[in-house]
C-alpha positions in Angstrom: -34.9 -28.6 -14.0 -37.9 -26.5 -12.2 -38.8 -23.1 -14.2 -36.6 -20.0 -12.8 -39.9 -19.0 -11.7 -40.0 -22.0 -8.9 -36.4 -21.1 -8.3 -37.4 -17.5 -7.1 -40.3 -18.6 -5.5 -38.6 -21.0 -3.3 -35.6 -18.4 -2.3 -38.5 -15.8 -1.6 -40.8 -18.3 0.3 -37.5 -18.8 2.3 -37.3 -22.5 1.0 -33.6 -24.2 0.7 -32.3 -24.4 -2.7 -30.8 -27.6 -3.2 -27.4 -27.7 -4.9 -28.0 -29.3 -8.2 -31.5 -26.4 -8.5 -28.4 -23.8 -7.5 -26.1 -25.5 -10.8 -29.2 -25.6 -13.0 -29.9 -22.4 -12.3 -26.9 -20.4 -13.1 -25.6 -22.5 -15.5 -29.0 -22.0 -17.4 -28.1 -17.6 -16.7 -25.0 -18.9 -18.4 -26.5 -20.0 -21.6 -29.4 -17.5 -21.7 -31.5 -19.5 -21.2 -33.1 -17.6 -17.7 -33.1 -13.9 -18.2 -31.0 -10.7 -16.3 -34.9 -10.4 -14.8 -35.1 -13.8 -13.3 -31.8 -13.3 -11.7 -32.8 -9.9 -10.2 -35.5 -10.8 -8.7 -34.0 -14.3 -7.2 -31.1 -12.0 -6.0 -33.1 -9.6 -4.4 -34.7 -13.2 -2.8 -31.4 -14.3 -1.2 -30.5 -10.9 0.0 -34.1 -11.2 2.0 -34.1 -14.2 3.1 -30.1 -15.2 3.0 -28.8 -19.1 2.0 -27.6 -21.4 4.2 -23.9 -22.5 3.6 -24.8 -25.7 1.5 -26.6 -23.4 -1.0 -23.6 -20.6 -0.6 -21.4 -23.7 -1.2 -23.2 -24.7 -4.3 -23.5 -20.9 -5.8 -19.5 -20.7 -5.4 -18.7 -23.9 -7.2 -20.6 -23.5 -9.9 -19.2 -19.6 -10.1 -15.9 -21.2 -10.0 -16.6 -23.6 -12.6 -18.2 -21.5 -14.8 -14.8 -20.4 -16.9 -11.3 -21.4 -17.2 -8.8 -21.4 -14.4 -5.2 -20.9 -13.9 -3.4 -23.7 -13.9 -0.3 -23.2 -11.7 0.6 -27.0 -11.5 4.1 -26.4 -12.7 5.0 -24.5 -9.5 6.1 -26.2 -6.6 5.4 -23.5 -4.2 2.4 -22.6 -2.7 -0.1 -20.2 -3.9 -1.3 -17.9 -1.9 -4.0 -14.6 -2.7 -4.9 -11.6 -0.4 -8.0 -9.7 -0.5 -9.3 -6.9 0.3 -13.5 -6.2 1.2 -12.9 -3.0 -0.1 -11.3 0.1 1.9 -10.6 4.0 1.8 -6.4 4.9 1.5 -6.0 0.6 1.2 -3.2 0.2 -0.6 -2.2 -3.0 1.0 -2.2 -5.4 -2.0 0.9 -3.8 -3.4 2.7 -4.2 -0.4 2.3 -7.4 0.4 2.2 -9.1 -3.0 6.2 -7.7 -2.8 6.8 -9.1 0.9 5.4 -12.3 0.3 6.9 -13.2 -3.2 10.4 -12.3 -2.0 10.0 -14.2 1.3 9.2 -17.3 -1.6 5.7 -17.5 -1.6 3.5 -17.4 -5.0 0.9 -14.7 -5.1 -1.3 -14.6 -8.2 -4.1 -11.6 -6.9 -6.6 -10.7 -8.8 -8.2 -7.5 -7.9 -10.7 -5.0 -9.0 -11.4 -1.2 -10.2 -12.7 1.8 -7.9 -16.7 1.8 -7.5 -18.5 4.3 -5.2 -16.2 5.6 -2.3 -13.8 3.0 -2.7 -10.8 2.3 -4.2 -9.6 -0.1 -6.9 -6.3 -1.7 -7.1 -6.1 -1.9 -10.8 -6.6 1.8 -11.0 -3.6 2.4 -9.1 -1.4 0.3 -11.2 -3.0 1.6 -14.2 -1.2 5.1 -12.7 2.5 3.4 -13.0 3.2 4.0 -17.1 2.9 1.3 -19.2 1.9 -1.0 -16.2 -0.7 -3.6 -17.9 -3.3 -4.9 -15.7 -5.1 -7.3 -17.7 -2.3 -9.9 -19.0 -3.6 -13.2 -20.2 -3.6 -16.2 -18.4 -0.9 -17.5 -20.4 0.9 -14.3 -19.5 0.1 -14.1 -16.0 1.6 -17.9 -15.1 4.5 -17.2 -16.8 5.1 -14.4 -15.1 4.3 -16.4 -11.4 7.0 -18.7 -12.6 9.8 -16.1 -13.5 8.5 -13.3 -10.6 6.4 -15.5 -7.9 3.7 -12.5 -8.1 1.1 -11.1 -10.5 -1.6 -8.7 -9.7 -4.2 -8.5 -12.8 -8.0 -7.8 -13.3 -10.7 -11.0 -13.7 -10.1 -11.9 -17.3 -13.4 -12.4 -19.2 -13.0 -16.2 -18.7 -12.1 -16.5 -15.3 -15.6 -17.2 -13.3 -17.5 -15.0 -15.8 -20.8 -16.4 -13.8 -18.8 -13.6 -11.2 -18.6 -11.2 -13.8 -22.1 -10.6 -14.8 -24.0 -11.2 -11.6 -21.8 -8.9 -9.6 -23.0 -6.4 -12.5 -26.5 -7.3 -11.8 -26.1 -7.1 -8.0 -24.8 -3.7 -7.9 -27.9 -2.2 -9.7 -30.3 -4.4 -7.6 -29.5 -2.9 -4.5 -27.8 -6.7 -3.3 -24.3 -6.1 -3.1 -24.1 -6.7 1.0 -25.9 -9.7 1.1 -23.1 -12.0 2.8 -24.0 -15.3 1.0 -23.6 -13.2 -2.7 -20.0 -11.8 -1.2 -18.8 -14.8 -0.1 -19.7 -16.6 -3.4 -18.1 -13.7 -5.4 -15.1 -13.5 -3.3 -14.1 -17.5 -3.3 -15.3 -18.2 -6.9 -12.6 -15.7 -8.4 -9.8 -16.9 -6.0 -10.8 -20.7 -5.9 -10.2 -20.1 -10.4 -6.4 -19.3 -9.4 -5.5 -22.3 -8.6 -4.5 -21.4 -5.4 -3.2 -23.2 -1.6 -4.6 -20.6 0.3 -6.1 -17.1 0.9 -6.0 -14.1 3.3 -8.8 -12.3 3.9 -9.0 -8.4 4.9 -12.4 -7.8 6.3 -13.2 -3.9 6.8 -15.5 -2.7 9.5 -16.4 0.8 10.0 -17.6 4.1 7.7 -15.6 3.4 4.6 -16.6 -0.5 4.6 -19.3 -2.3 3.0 -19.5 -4.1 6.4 -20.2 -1.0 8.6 -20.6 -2.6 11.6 -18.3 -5.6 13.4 -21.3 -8.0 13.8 -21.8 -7.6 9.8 -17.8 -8.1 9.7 -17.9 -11.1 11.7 -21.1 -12.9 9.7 -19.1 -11.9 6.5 -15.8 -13.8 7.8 -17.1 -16.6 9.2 -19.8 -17.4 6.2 -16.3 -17.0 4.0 -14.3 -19.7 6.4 -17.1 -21.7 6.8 -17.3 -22.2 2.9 -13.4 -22.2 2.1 -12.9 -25.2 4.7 -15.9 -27.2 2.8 -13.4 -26.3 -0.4 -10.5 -27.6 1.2 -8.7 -24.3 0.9 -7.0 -22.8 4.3 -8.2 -19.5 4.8 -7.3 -16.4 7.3 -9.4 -13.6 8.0 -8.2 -10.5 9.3 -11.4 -8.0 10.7 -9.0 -4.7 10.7 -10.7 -1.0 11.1 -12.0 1.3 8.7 -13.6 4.0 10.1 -10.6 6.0 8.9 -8.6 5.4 5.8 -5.5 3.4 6.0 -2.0 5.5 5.8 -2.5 9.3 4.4 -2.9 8.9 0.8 -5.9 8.6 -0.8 -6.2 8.4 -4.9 -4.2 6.1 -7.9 -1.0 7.6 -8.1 -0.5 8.5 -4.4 -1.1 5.9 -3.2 1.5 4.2 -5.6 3.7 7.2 -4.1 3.3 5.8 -0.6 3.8 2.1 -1.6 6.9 3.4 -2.6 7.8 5.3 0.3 6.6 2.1 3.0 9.1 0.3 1.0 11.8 2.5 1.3 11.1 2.3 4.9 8.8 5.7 5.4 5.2 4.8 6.6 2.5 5.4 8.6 2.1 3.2 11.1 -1.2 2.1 11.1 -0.3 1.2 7.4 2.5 -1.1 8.6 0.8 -2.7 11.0 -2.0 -3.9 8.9 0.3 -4.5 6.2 3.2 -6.9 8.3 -0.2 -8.5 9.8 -1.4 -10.0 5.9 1.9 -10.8 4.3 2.7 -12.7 7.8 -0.2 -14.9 7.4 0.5 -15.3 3.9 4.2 -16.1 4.6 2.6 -18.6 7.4 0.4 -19.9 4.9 2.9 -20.3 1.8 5.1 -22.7 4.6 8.0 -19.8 4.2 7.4 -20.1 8.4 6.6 -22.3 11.2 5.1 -19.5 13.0 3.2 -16.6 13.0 5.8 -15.0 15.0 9.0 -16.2 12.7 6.6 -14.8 9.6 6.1 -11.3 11.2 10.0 -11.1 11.9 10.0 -12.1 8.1 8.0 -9.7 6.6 9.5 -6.9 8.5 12.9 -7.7 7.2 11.7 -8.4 4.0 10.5 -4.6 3.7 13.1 -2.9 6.1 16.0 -4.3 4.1 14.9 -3.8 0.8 13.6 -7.0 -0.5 10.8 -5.8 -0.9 11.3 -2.7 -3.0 13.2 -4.6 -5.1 11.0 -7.5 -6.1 8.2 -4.8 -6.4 10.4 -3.4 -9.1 10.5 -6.9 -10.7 6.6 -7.0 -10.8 6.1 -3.6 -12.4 8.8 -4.3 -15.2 6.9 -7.8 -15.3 3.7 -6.1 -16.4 5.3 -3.4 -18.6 5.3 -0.9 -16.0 8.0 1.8 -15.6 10.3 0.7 -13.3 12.1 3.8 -12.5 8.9 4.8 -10.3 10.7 3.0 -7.6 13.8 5.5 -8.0 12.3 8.6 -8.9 8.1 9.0 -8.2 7.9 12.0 -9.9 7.7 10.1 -12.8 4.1 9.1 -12.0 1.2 11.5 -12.1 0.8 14.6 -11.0 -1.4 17.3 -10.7 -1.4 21.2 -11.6 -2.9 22.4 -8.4 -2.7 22.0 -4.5 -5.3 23.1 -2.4 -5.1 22.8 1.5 -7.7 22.2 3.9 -6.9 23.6 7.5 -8.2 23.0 10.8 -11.0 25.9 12.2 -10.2 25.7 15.9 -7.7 23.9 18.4 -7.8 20.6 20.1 -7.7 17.0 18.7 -9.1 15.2 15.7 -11.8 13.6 16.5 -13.2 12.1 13.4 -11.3 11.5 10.0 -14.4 9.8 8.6 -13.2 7.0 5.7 -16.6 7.0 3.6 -16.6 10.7 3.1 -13.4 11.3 2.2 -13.1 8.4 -0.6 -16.7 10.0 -1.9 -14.5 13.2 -1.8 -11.5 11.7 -3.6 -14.2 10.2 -5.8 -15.6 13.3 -6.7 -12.1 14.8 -7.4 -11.8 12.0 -10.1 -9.9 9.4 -8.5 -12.7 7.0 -8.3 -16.2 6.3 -10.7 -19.7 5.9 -9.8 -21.0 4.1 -12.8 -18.1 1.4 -14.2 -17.7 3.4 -17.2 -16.8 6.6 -16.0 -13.0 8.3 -16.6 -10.4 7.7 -13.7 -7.7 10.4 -12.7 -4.9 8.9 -12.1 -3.0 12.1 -10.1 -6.0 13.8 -8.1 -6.8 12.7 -4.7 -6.3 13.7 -1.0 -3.0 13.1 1.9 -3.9 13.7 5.4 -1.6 15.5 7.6 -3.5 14.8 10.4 -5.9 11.8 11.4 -8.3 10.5 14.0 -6.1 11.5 17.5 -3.7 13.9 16.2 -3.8 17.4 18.0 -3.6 20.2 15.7 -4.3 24.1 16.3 -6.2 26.5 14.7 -5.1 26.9 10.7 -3.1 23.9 10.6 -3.3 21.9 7.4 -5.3 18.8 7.7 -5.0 17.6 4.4 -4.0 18.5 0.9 -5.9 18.2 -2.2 -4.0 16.9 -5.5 -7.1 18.2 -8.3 -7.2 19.6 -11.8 -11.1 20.7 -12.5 -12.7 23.3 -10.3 -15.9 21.8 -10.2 -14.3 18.9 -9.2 -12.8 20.9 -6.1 -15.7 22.6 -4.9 -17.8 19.4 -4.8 -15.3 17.8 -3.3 -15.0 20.3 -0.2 -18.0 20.2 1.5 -17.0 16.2 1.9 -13.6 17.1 3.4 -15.0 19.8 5.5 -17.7 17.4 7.0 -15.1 14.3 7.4 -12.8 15.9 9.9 -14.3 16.8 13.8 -11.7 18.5 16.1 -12.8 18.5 19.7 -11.0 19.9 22.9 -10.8 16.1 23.9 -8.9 13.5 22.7 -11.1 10.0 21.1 -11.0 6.9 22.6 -8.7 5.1 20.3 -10.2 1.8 18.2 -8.1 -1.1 17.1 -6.5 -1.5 13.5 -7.0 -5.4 13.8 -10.2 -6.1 15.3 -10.7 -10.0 15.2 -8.7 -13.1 13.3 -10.9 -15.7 12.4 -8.8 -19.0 10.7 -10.3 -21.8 8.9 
């Protein structure tokens, strides 16, 4: 093997890496035998000068390979995983883990905490009582067998290579670099075991890729990569310049899981969420067509399936089933504070970064990984990008319990919300669908 001095050298003279320098490499991080140092800096290389999708190719396999996997080869049925880039209000995963497992499809997801303005999965299951998000392996295929869905955090031996470069990237300044996300992103899922994967790409304020030509590079560099791996992918570009649905926090957002599956949503949140499961339904073989797996999934929620197996996969993981019945049972704060328009007219901006920084600063998110989650504070929008409201209507409320928390919190809210005389020139929920 060349020194990890060469290694970076190469990546920052823009040379290619070739895949068994790639293996070496990490494989080498692996066993401490290159330093956290040599890996910054050869990070900080690709996110210069990029890779080309041989050397992405190579980074994800040896990611993959770096731990244990799932092995699902006792079910029949196809495995299929949904992720999210990251989002503001995205409760998604939730929703169609439930759709897709009760229209048959298996769905082992694993998902990730809050960071920065974002917001985690696991921390919003963590809100359910009891609900345990880190079940072992063991665990989490037999409860794929008896349920057909599990969502759990990366296990410490599940593409650990992941694990500890992510850590790396997200104090080097690297995290965009599309090469690094796609590797990340397929090396976790590819451990599953799994038939297939839908991809939700965000574009806009509250995404990582703020802009749709970033969004595109992302999803193509991710289909490009899964088609070499012989997995089928889907990826869905949908909007984030505003959050997705109305709640924004752990616990509320559980709250309006509950309520999309009792048939009570927003409709932005429906149409993103029918638009995964139906590619996952497509993609487990439950349909012939995309059309037949819409028509699916919207039965599947409107008539209760749905609700019901999302019942199953809380009581699966220890959770408190009765949320599902009664959602006072979850979180909930002391105080409500309200937010009201200053003027008449129509919202023109409901910006997605600033209020998931807000509901971050509230406690519902962290900004280092070992900072103290909330589970009950956070923010519902009464009215979003479009609405018309008049002067002293309510905007949005805010669930908090700490003062300080509020008041740092508000100047966010107050500068996430425009209301013009004008109405905005509406943008698309689903922007592109790129399929591998």
């Amino acid at each position: 093997m060349i020194s990890p001095r060469e290694i970076i050298q190469k990546k920052r003279d823009r040379q290619r890496l070739s895949s068994q320098e790639i293996e070496a490499f990490i494989r080498a991080y692996m066993c401490s035998d290159v330093a956290d140092y040599h890996v910054a800096a050869w990070l900080m290389a690709v996110y210069l000068n990029g890779m080309d999708i041989h050397e992405t190719l190579a980074l994800t396999q040896v990611m993959r390979d770096s731990g244990k996997s799932l092995n699902l080869s006792a079910i029949r049925t196809k495995k299929i995983d949904k992720h999210s880039t990251g989002g503001v209000g995205d409760k998604t995963s939730m929703i169609v883990a439930a759709i897709a497992a009760a229209c048959g499809v298996t769905v082992p997801m694993i998902t990730g905490r809050a960071l920065g303005h974002t917001g985690g999965t696991l921390d919003k299951l963590e809100s359910i009582p009891g609900f345990d998000a880190q079940p072992s392996l063991e665990q989490a295929s037999a409860i794929l067998k008896s349920v057909g869905a599990v969502i759990m955090g990366q296990t410490d031996d599940l593409a650990p290579a992941d694990r500890r470069i992510y850590a790396l990237r997200d104090v080097t300044g690297t995290v965009e670099s599309i090469p690094l996300i796609t590797a990340s992103i397929l090396s976790k899922k590819l451990a599953e075991d799994i038939d297939g994967l839908v991809l939700d790409v965000k574009t806009g304020s509250g995404a990582f890729m703020p802009t749709l030509e970033k969004a595109r590079d992302l999803a193509r560099s991710i289909v490009d990569v899964g088609s070499k791996m012989k997995i089928r992918i889907v990826v869905l570009i949908t909007d984030m310049e505003q959050p997705l649905g109305r709640a924004i926090g752990n616990a509320i957002e559980i709250r309006e899981c509950i309520e999309f599956l009792k048939g009570n949503t927003p409709e932005d949140l429906e149409t993103v969420s029918l638009a995964l499961a139906a590619h996952m339904i497509r993609l487990g073989g439950r349909a012939r067509s995309l059309q037949q797996a819409t028509r699916m999934a919207y039965e599947t929620a409107s008539k209760g399936a749905a609700a019901s197996k999302f019942k199953q996969m809380i009581r699966s993981q220890g959770g408190d089933e009765r949320i599902l019945d009664d959602p006072d049972l979850l979180p909930r704060t002391p105080s409500v504070a309200e937010f009201r328009s200053r003027s008449h007219g129509f919202v023109t901006r409901c910006d997605a970064k600033l209020l998931g920084l807000a509901a971050n600063a509230l406690g519902a998110g962290r900004t280092r990984v070992d900072d103290t989650v909330h589970p009950a504070v956070g923010l519902y929008l009464e009215r979003k990008t479009g609405d018309q409201v008049k002067r002293n209507q309510v905007l949005c409320h805010i669930y908090w319990d700490d003062e300080k928390r509020l008041q740092s919190a508000m100047p966010l809210i107050e500068e996430a919300f425009d209301v013009q005389a004008r109405p905005p020139k509406p943008r698309p929920l689903i922007h592109a669908v790129l399929e591998g």
